[in-house]
Residue frames as qw, qx, qy, qz and C-alpha x, y, z in Angstrom:
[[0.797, 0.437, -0.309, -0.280, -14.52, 1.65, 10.35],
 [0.869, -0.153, 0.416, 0.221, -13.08, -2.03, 10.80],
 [0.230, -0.559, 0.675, 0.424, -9.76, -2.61, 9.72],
 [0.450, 0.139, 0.795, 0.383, -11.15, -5.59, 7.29],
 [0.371, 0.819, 0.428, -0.093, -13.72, -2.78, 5.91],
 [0.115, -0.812, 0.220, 0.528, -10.46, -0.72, 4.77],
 [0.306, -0.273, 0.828, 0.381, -8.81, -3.69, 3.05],
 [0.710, 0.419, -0.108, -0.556, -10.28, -4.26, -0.65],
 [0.372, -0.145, 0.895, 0.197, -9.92, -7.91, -2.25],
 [0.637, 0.460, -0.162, -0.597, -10.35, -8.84, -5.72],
 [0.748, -0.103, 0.656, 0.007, -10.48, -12.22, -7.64],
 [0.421, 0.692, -0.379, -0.447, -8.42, -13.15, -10.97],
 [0.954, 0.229, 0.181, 0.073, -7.81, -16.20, -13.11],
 [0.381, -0.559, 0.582, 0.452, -4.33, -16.86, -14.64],
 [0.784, 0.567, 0.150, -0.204, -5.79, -17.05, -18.33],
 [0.852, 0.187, 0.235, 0.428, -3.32, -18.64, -20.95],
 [0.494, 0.688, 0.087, 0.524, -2.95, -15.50, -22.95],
 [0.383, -0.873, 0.073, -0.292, -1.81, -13.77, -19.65],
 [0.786, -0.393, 0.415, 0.237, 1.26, -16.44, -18.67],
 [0.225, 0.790, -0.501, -0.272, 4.50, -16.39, -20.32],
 [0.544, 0.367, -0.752, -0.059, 6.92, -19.75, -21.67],
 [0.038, -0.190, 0.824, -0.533, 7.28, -20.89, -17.87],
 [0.257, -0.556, -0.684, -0.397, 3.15, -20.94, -17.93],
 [0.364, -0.505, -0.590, 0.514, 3.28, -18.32, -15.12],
 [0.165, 0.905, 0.392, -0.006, 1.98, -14.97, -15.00],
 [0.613, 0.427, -0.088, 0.659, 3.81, -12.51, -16.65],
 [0.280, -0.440, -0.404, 0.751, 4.65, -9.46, -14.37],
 [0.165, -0.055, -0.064, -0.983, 3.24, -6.87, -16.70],
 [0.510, -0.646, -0.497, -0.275, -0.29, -8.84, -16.35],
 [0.454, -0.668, -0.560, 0.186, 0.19, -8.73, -12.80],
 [0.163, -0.252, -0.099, 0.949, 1.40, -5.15, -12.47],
 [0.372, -0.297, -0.424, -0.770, -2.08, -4.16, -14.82],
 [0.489, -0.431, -0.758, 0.002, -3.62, -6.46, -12.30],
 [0.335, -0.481, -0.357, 0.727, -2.36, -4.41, -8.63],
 [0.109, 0.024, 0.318, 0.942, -3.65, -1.17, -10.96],
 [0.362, -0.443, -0.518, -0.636, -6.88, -2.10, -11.51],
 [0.498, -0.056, -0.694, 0.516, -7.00, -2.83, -7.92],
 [0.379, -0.478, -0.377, 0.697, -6.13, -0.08, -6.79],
 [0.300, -0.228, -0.363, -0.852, -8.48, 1.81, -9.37],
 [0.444, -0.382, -0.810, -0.012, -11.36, -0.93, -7.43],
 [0.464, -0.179, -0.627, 0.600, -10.16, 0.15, -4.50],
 [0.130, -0.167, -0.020, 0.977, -10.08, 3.95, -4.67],
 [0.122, -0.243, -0.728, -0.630, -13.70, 3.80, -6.68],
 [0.608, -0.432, -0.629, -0.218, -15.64, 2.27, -3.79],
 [0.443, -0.471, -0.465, 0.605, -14.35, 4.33, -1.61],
 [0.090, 0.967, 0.217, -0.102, -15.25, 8.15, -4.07],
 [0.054, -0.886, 0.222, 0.404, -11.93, 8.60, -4.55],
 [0.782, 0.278, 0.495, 0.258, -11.51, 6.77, -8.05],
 [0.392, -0.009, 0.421, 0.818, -10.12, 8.50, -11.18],
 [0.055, 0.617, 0.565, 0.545, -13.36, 9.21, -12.97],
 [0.372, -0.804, -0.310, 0.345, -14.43, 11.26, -9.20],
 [0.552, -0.488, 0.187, 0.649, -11.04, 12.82, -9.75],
 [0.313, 0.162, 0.480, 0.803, -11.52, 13.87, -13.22],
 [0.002, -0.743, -0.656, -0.133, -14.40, 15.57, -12.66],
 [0.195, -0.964, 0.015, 0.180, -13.11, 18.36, -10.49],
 [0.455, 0.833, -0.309, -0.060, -9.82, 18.25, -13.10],
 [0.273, -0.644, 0.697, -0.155, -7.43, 15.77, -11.11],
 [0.899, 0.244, -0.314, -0.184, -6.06, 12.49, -11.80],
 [0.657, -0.644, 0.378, 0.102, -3.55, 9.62, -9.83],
 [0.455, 0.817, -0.328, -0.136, -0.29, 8.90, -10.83],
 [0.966, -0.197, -0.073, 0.154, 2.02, 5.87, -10.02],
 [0.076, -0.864, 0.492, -0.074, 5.23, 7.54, -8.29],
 [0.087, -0.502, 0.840, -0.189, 6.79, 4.11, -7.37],
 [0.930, -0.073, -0.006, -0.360, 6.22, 0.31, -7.10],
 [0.054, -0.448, 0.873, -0.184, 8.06, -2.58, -5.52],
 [0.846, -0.141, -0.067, -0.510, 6.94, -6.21, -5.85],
 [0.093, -0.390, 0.886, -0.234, 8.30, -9.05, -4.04],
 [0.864, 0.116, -0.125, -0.474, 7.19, -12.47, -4.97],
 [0.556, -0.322, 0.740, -0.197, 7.73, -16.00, -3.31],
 [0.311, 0.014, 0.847, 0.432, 6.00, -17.26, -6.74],
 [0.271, 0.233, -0.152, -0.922, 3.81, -16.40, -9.33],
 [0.725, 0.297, 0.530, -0.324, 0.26, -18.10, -10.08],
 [0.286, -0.096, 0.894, 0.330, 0.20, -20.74, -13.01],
 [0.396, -0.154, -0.559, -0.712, -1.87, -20.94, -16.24],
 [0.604, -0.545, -0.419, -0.404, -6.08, -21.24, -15.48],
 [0.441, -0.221, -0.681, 0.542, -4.99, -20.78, -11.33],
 [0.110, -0.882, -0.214, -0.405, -7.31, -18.44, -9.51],
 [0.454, -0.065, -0.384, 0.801, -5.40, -16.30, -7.40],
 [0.285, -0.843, -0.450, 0.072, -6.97, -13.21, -5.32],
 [0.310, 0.223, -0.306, 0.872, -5.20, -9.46, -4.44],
 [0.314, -0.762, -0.451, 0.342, -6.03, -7.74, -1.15],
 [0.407, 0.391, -0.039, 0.825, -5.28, -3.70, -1.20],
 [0.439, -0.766, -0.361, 0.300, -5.04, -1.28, 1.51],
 [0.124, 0.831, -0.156, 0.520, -4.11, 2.39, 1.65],
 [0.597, 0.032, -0.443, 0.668, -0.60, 2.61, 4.17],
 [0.174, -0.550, -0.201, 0.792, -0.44, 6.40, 4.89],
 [0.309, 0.808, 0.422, 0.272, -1.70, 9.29, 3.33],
 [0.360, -0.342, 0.056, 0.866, 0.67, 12.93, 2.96],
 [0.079, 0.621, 0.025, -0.779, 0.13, 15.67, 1.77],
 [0.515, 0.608, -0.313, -0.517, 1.07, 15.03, -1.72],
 [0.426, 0.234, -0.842, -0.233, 1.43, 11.01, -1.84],
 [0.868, -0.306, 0.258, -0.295, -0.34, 8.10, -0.48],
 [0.012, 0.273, -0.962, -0.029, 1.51, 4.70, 0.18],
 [0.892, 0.060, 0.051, -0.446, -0.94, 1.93, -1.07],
 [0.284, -0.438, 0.852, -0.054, 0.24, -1.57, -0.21],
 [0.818, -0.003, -0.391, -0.421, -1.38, -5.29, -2.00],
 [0.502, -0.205, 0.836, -0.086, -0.94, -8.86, -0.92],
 [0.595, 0.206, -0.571, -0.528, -1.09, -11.48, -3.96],
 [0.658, -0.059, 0.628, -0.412, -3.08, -14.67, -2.30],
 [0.180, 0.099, -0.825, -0.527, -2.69, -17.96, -4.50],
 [0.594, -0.285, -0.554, -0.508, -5.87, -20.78, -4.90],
 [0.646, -0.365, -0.671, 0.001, -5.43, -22.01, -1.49],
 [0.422, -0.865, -0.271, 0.004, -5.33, -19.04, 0.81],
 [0.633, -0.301, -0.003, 0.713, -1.33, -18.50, 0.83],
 [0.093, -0.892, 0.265, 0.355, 0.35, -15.22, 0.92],
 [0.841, 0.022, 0.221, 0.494, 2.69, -15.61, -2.16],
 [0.519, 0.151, 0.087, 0.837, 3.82, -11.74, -2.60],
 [0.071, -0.807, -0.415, 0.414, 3.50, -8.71, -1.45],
 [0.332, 0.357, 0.128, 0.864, 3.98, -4.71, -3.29],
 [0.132, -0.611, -0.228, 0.746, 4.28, -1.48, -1.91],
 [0.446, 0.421, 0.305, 0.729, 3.42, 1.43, -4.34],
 [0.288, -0.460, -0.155, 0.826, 3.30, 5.12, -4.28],
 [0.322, 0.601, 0.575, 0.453, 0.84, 7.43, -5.98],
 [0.118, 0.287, 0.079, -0.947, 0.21, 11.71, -6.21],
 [0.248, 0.843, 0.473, 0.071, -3.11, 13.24, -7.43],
 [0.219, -0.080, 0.245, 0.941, -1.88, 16.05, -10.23],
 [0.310, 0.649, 0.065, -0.692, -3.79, 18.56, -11.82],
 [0.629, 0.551, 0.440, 0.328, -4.78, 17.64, -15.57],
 [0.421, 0.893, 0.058, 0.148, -4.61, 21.21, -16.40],
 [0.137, 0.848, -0.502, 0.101, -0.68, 21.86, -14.87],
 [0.828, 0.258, -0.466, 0.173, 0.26, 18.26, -14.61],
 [0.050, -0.544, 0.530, -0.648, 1.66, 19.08, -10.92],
 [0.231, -0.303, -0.924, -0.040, 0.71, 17.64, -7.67],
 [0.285, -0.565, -0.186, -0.752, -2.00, 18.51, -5.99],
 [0.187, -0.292, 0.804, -0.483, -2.54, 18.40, -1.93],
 [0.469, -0.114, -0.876, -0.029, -4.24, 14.71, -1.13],
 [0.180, -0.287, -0.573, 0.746, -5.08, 16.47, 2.39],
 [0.365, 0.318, 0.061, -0.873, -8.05, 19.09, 0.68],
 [0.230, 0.031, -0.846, -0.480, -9.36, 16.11, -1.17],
 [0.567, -0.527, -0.582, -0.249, -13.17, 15.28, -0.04],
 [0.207, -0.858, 0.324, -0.339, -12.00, 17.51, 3.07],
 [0.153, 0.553, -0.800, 0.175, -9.42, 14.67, 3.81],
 [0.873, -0.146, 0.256, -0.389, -11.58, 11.74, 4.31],
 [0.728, 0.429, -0.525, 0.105, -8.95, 9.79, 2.29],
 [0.119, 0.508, -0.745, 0.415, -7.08, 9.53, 5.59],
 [0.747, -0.179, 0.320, -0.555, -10.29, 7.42, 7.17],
 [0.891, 0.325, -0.278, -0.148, -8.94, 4.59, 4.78],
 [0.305, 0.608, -0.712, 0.173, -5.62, 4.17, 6.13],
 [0.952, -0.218, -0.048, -0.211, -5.10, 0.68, 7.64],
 [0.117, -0.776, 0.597, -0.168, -2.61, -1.08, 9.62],
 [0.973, 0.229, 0.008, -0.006, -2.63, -4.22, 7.43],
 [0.470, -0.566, 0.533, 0.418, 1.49, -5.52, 7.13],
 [0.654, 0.694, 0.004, -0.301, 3.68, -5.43, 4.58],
 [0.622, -0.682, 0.318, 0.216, 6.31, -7.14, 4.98],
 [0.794, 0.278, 0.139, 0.523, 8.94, -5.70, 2.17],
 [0.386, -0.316, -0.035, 0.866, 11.18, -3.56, 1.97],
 [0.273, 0.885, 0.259, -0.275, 9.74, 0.11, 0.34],
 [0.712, 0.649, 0.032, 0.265, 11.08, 1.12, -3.08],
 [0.701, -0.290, 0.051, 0.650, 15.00, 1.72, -3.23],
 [0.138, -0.832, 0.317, 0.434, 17.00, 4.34, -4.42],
 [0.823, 0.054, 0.335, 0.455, 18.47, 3.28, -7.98],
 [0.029, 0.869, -0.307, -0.388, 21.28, 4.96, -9.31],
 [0.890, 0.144, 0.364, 0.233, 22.85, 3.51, -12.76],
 [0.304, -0.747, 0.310, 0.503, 26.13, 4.44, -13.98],
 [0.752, 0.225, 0.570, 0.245, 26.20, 2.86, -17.45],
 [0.190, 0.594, -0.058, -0.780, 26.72, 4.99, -20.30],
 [0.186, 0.152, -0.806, -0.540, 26.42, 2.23, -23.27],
 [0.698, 0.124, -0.028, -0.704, 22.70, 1.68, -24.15],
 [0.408, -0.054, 0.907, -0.088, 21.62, -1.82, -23.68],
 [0.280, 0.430, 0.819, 0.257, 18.71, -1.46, -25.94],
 [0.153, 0.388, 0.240, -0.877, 16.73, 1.35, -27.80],
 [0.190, 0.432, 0.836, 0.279, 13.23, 1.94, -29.11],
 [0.386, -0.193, -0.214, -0.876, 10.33, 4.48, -30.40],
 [0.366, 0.294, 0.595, -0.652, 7.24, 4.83, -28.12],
 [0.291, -0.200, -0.677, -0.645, 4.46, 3.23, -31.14],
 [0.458, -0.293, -0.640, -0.543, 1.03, 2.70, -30.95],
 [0.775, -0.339, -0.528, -0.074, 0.52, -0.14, -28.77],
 [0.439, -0.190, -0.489, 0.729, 2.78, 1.65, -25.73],
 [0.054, -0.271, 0.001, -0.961, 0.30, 4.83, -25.44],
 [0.013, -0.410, -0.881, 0.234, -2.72, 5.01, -23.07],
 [0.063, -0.808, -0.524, -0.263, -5.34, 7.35, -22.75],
 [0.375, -0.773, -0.097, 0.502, -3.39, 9.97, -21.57],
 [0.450, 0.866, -0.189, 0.111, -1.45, 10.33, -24.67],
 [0.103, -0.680, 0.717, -0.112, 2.01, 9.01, -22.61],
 [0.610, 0.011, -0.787, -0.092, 3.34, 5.63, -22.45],
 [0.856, -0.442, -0.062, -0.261, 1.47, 3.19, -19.88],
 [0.566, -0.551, 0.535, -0.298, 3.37, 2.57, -16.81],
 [0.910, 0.054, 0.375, -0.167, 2.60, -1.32, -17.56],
 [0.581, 0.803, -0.117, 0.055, 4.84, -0.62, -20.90],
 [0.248, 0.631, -0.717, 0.163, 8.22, 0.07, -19.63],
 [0.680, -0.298, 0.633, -0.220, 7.78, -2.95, -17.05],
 [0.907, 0.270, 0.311, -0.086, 7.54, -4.93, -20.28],
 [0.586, 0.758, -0.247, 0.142, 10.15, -3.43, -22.00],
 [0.117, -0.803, 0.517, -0.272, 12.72, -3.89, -19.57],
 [0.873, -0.039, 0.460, -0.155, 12.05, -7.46, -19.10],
 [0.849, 0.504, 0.155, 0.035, 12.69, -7.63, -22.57],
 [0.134, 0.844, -0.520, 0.024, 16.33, -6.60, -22.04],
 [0.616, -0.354, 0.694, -0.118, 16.93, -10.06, -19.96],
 [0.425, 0.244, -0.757, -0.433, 17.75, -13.04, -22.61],
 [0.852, -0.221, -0.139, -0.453, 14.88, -15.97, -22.20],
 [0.774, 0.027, -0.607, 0.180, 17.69, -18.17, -21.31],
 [0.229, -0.347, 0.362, -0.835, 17.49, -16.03, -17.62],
 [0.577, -0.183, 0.168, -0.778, 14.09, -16.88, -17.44],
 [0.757, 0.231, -0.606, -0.080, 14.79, -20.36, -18.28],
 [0.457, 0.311, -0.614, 0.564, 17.10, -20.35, -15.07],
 [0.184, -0.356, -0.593, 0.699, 15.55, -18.67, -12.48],
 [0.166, -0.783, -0.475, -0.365, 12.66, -15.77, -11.89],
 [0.059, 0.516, -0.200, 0.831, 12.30, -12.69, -10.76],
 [0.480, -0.325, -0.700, 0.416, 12.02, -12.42, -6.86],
 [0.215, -0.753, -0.297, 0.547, 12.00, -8.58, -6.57],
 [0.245, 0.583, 0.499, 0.593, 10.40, -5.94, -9.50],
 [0.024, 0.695, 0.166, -0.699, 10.72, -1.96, -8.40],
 [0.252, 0.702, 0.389, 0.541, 9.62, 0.62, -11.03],
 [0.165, -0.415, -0.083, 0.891, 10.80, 4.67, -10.21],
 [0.183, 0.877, 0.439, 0.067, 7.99, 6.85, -12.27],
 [0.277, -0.324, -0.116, 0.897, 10.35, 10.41, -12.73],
 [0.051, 0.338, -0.425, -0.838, 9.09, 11.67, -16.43],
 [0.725, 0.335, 0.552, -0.238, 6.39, 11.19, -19.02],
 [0.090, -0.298, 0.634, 0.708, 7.30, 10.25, -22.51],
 [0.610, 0.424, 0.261, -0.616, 4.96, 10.26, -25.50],
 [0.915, 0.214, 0.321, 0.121, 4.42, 8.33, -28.78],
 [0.647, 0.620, -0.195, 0.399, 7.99, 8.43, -31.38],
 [0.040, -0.924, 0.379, -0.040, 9.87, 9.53, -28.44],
 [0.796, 0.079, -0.594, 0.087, 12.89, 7.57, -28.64],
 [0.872, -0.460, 0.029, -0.165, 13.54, 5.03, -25.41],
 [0.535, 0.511, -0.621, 0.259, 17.07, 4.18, -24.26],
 [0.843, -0.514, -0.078, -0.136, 17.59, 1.43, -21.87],
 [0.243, 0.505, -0.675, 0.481, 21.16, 1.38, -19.63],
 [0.930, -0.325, -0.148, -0.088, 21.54, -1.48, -17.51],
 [0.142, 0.508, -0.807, 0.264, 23.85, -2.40, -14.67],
 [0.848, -0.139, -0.511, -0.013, 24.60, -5.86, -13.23],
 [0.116, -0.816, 0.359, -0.437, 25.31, -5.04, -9.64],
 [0.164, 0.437, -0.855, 0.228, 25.63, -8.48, -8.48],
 [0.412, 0.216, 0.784, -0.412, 23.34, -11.41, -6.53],
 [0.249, 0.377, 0.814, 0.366, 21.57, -11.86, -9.54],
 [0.018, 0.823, 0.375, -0.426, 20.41, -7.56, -9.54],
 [0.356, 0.329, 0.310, 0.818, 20.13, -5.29, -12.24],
 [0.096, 0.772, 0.321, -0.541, 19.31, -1.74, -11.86],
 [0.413, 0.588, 0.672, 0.180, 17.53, 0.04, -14.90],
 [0.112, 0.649, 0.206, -0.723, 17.35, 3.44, -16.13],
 [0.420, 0.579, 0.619, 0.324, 15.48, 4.49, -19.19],
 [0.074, -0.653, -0.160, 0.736, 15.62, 7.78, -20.74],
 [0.504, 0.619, 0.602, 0.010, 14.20, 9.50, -23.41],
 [0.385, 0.893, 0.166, 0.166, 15.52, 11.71, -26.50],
 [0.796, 0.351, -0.332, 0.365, 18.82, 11.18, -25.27],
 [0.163, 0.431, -0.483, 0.744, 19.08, 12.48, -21.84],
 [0.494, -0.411, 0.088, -0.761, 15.79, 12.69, -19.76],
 [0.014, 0.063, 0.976, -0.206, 15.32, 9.93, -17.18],
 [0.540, -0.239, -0.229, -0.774, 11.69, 8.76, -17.16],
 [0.885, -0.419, -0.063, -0.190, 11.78, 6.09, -15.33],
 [0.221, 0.529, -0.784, 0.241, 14.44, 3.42, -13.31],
 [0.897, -0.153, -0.193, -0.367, 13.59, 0.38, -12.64],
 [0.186, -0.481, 0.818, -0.254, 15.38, -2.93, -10.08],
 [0.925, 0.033, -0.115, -0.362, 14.92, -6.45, -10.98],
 [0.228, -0.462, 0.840, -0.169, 16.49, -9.14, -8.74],
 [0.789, 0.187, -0.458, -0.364, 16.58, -12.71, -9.96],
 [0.437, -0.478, 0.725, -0.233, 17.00, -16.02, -8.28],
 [0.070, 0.253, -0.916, -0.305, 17.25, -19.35, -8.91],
 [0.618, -0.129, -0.421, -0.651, 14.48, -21.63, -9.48]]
């Protein structure tokens, strides 16, 4: 199989209702966006979700790192490429490229995913999947960012807290991934975003939380315009932790 037959590419508009004040896309669109992707991706190749549910198994987002040079503009079409990195035992590394209207590279993300068991939530090995044809996908497309950090946050005074409602629950019954990216944003004051934009968006996956649990967000400012995140639920559990580095405009 050709290297360009590995790589999937998909094509998206920058609709109004999809761009924040600045008129650029917001990151949770484009974090729903590199998802569906890499739902596309995994589909047309048999090893999609619905495949996966069938024999009881489902993927999970372990990590994500996005690194962005700029972000398409209201009604701009813009394009992701996705490509499976490596494949392990019990994660794959799946990598994107965001391509604006005229062919540029303007950001790349790395992300990290397990296949669990529905019935014990666990993973499951990635290597006994279709007897390991998953590993025929891997491609040796670049990526040139760094792969998700390490964040450790030392805060103990709660920047912000909320109940998991409605509109944060997916079809699992836990909150959507796509959620805390939005909530955490919403710690930054708009005069931030006024200033400058985000250059570099990680997300840590640890925990799943469900609807009423309550959300507490603890934020440090470590310096260069970097906060590191950590969210935790019902007053102790980490579920996620999250790095967002800002720069000027």
């Amino acid at each position: 199989m050709s290297e360009n037959n590995k790589i999937g590419t998909y094509g998206f508009v920058a609709e109004p209702f999809h761009v924040d004040f600045t008129g650029r896309l917001t990151m949770g669109v484009l974090g729903n966006h590199l998802l569906n992707c890499a739902g596309f991706h995994a589909t047309e190749r048999s090893f999609g979700i619905a495949t996966l549910n069938e024999d009881n198994y489902t993927w999970v987002l372990s990590r994500l790192a996005i690194e962005l040079d700029e972000m398409p503009y209201q009604y701009e079409d813009f394009s992701i490429q996705t490509w499976v990195e490596n494949v392990y035992r019990l994660f794959t590394d799946r990598n994107f490229a965001i391509i604006n209207k005229d062919g540029k590279k303007i950001g790349y993300a790395r992300s990290v995913w397990a296949m669990i068991s529905l019935n014990t939530r666990k993973p499951a090995d990635l290597l006994a999947l279709h007897g390991g044809s998953i590993v025929d996908y891997v491609c040796d497309e670049p990526c040139p960012i760094e792969k998700p950090s390490r964040i450790k946050v030392t805060s103990m005074e709660p920047a912000s807290s909320l109940n998991a409602r409605y509109s944060d629950i997916d079809i699992n019954g836990h909150v959507n991934s796509i959620r805390y990216i939005e909530h955490i944003l919403d710690l930054f004051p708009i005069e931030l975003y006024k200033e400058s934009r985000i250059r570099r968006f990680e997300m840590a996956y640890v925990a799943e939380s469900y609807y009423d649990d309550e959300l507490t967000f603890y934020k440090d400012y470590v310096g260069d315009g970097t906060y590191d995140v950590e969210v935790r639920k019902n007053g102790n559990e980490v579920v996620c932790r999250s790095k967002v580095i800002f720069v000027g405009k």
